[in-house]
MIDOSE-1310 file (N, C-alpha, C; in nm, 2 decimals, decimal comma, always signed):
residues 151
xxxx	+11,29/+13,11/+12,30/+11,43/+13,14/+12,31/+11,52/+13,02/+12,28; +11,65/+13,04/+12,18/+11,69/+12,92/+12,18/+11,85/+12,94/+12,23; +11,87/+12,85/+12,34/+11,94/+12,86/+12,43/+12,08/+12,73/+12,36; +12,22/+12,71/+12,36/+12,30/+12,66/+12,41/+12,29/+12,62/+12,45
xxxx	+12,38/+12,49/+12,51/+12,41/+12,41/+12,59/+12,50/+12,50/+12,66; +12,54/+12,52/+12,83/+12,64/+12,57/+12,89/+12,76/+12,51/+12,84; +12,80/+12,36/+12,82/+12,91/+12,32/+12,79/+12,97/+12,36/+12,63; +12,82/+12,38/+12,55/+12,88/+12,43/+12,40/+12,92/+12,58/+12,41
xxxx	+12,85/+12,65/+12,53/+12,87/+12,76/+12,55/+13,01/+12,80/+12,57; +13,05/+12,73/+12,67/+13,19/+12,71/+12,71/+13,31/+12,65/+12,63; +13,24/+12,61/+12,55/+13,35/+12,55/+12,39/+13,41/+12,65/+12,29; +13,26/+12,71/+12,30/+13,32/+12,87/+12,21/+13,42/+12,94/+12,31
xxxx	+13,38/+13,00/+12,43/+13,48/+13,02/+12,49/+13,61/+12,98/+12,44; +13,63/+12,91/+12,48/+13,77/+12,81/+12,48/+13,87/+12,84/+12,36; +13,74/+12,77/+12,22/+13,78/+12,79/+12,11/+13,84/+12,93/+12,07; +13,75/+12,98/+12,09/+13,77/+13,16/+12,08/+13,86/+13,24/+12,15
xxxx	+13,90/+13,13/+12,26/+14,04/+13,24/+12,33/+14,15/+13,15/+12,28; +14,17/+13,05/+12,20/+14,25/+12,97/+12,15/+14,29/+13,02/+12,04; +14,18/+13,12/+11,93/+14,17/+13,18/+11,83/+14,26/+13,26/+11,85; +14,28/+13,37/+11,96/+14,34/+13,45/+11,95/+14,49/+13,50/+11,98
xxxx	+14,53/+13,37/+11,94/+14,70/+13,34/+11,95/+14,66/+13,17/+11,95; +14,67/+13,18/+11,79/+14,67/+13,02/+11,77/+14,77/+12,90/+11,76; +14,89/+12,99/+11,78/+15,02/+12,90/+11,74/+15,07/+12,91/+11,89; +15,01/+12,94/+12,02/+15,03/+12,90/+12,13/+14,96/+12,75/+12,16
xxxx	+15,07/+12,66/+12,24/+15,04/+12,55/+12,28/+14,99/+12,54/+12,38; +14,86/+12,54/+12,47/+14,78/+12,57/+12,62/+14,73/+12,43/+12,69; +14,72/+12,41/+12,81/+14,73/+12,33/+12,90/+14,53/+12,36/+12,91; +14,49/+12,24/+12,93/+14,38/+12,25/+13,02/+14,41/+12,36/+13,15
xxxx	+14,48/+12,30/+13,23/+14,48/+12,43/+13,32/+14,52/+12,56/+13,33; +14,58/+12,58/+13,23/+14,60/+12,76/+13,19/+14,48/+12,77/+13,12; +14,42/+12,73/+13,04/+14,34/+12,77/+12,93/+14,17/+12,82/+13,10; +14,20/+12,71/+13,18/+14,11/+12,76/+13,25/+14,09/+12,83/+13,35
xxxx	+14,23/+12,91/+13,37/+14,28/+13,01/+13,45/+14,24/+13,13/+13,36; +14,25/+13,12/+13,24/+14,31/+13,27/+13,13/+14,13/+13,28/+13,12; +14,05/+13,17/+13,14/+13,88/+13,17/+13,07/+13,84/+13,23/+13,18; +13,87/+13,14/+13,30/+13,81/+13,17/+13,45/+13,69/+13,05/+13,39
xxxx	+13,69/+12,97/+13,38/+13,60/+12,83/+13,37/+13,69/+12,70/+13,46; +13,59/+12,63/+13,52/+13,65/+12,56/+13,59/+13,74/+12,41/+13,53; +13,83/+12,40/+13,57/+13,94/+12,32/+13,47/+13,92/+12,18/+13,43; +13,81/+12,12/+13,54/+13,77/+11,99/+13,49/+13,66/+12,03/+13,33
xxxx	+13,57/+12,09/+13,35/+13,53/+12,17/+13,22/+13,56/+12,18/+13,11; +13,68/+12,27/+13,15/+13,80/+12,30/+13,00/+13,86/+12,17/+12,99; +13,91/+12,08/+13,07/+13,94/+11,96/+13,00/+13,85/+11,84/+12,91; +13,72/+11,87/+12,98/+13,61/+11,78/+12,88/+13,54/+11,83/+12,74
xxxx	+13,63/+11,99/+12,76/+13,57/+12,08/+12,65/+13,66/+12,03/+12,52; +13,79/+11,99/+12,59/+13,87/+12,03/+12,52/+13,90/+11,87/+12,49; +13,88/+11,72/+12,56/+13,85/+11,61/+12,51/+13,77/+11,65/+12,36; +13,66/+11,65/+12,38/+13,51/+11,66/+12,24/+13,58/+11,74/+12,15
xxxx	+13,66/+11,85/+12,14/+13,73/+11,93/+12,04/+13,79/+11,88/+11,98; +13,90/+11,76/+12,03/+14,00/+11,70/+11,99/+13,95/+11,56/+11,92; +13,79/+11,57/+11,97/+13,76/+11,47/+11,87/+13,69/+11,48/+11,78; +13,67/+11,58/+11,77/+13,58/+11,68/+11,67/+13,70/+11,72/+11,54
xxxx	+13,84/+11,70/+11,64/+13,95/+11,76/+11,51/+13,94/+11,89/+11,52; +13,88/+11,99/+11,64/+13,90/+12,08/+11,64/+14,02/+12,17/+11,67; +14,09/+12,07/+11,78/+14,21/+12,11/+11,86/+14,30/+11,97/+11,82; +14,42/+12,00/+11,87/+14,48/+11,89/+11,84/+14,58/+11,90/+11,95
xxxx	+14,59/+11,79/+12,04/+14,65/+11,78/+12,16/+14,83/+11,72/+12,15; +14,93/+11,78/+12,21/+15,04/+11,70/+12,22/+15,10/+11,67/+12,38; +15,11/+11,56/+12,35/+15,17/+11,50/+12,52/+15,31/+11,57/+12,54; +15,38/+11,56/+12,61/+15,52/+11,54/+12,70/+15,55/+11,72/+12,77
xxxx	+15,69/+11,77/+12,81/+15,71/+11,85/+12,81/+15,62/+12,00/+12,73; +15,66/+12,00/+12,65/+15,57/+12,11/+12,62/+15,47/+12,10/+12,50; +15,38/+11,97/+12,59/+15,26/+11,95/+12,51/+15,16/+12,07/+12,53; +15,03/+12,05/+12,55/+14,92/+12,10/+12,54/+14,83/+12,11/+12,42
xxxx	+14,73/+12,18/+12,39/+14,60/+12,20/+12,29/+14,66/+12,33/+12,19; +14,60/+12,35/+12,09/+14,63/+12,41/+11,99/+14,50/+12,40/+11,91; +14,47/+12,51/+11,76/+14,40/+12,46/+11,72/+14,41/+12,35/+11,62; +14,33/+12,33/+11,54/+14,43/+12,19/+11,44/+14,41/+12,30/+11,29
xxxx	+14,28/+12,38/+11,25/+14,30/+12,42/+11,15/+14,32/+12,58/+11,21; +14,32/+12,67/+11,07/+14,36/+12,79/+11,05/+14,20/+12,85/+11,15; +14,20/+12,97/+11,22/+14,07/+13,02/+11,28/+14,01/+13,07/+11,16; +14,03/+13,09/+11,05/+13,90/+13,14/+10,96/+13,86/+13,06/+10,91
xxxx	+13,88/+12,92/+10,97/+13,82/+12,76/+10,87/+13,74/+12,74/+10,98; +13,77/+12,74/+11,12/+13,68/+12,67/+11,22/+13,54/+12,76/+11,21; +13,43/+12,74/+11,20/+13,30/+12,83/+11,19/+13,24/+12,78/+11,42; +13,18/+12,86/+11,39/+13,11/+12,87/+11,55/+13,00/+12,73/+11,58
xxxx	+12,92/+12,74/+11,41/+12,87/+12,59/+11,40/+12,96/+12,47/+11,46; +13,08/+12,46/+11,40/+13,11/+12,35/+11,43/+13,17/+12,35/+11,57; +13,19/+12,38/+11,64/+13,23/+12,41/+11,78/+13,10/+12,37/+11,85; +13,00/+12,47/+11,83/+12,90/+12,36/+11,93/+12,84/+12,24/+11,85
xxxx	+12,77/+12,19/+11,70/+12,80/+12,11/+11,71/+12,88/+11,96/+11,77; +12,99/+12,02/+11,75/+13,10/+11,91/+11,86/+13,06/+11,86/+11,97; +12,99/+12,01/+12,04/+12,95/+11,93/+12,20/+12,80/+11,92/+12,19; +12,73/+11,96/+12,12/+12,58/+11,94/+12,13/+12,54/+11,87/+12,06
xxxx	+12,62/+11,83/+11,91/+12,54/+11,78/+11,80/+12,47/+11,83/+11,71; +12,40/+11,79/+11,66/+12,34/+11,86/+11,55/+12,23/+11,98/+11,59; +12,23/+12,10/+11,55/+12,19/+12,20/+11,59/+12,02/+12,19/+11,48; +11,98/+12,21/+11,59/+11,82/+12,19/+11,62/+11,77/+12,29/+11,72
xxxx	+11,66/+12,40/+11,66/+11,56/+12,46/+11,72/+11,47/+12,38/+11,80; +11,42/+12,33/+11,73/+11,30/+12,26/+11,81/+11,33/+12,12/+11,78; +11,25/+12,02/+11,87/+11,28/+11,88/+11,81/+11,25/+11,77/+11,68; +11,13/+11,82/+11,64/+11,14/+11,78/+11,54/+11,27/+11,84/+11,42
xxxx	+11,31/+11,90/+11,38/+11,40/+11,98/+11,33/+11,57/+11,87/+11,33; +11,56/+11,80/+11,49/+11,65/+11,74/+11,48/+11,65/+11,58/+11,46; +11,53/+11,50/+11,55/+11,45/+11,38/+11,55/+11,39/+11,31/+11,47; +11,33/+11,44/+11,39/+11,23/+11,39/+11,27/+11,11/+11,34/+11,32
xxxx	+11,09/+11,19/+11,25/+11,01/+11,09/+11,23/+10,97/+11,02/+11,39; +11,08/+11,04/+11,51/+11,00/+11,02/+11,57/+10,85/+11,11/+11,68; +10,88/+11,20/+11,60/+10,72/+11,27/+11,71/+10,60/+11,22/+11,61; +10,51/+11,24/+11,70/+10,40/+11,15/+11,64/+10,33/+11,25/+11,59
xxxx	+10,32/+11,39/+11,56/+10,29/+11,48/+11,49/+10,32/+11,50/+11,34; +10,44/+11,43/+11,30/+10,53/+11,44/+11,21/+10,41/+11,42/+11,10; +10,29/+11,38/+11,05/+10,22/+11,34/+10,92/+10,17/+11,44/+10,96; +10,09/+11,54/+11,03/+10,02/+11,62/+11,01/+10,04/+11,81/+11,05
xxxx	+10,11/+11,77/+11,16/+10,23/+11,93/+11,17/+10,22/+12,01/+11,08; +10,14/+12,14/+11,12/+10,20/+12,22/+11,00/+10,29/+12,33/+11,01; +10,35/+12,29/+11,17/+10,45/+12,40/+11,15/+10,57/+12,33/+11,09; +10,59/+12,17/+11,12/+10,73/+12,16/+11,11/+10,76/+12,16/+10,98
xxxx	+10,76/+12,19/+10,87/+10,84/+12,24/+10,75/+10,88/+12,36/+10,75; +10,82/+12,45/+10,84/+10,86/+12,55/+10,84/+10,97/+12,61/+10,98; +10,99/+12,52/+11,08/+11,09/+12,50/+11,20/+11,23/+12,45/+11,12; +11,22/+12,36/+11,01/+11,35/+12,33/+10,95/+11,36/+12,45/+10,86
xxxx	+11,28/+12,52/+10,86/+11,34/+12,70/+10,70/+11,43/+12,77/+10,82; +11,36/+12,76/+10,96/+11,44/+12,89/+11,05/+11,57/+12,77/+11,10; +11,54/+12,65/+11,12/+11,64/+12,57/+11,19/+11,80/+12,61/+11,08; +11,75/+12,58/+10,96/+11,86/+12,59/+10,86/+11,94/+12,75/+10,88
xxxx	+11,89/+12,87/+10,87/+11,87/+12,98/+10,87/+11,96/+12,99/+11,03; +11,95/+12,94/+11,12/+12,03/+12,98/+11,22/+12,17/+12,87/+11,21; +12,18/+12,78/+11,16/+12,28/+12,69/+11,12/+12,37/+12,72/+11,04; +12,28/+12,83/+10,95/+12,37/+12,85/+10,82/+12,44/+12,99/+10,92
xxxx	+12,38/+13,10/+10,99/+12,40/+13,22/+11,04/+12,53/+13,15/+11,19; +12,54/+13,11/+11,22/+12,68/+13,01/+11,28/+12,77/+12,95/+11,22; +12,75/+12,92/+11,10/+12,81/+12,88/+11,03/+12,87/+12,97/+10,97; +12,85/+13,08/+10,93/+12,90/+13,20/+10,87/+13,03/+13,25/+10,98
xxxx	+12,99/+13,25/+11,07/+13,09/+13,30/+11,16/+13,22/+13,24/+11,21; +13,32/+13,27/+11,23/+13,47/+13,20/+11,25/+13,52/+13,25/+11,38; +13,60/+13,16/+11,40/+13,66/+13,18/+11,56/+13,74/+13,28/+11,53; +13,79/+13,33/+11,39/+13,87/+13,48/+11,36/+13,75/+13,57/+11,42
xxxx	+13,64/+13,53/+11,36/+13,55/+13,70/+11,40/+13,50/+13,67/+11,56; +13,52/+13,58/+11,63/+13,53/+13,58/+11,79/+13,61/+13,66/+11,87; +13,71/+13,69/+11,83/+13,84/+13,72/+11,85/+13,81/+13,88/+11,87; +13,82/+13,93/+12,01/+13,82/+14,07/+12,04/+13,93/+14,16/+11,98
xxxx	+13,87/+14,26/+11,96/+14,03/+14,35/+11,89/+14,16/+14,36/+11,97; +14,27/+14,35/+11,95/+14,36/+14,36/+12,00/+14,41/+14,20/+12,02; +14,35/+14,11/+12,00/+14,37/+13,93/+11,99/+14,34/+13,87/+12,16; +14,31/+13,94/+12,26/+14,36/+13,94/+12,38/+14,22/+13,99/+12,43
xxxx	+14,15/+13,83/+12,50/+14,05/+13,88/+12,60/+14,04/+13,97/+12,73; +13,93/+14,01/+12,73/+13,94/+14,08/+12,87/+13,93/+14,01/+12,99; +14,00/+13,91/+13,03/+14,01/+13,82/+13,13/+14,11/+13,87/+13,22; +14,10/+13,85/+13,41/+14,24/+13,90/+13,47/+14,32/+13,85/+13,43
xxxx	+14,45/+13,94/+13,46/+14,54/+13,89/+13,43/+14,64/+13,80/+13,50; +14,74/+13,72/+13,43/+14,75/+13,55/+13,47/+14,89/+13,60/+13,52; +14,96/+13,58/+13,60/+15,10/+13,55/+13,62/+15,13/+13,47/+13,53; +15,29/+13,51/+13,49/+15,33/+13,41/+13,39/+15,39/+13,35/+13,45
xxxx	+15,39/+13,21/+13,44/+15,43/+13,05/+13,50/+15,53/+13,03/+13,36; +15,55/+12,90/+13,37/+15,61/+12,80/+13,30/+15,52/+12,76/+13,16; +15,38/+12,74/+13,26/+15,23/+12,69/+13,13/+15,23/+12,79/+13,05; +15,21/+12,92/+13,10/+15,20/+13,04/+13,00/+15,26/+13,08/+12,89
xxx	+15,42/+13,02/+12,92/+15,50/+13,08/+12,85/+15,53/+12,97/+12,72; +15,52/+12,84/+12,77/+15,56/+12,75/+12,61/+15,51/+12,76/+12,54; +15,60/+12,74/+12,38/+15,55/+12,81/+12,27/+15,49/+12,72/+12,17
């Protein structure tokens, strides 16, 4: 089974409810009210985004996170990526040269055919096609504050 990181896990989240009203500016702590993820989380999610160039952050009054490009440029690859790194099935796939199997292995030429194959199949995908119909997760719903509302 090849599993995510919970934190990359939670990056798509994020990214993907950010997708869906992208020209909203969001606060760590709304974004972790609207996800229901806990806020210290969404803030370290959203640190690695911003240095990934995913998000792009503004300080003062009505700063917050945004994304930095259009949602049908950001792919699902690069979101986790960002928090995981390079996406690798198995470890040789991502390590290489250091397992000591590497000269005689005969699976691993064929771990990098499927490793590519699921990199490229994430890669295909955009925080546009994350995006539930209607733009608008099914998350409770938030009282609107102050955070909610800046534009």
């Amino acid at each position: 089974m090849v599993i995510l990181s919970k934190l990359a896990d939670y990056g798509v989240i994020v990214a993907s409810h950010m997708a869906a009203d992208p020209d909203r500016r969001m606060t760590a702590a709304v974004l972790a009210k609207e996800t229901q993820l806990p806020r210290a989380t969404v803030a370290k999610v959203l640190k690695t985004l911003a240095h990934a160039g995913i998000v792009a952050g503004a300080r003062g009054a009505a700063g917050g996170y945004r994304l930095a490009r259009p949602v049908d440029a950001i792919s699902v690859a690069e979101v986790v990526a960002a928090i995981d790194g390079a996406i690798g099935v198995t470890q040789c796939t991502v390590h290489g040269p250091s397992c000591a199997r590497t000269h005689f292995c005969p699976t691993r030429p064929h771990w990098h055919r499927v490793n590519d194959v699921v990199g490229t199949a994430l890669g295909a995908v955009s925080l546009a096609d994350m995006v539930p119909p209607f733009g608008r997760f099914a998350a409770r719903p938030v009282a609107a504050t102050r955070e909610t509302i800046l534009p």
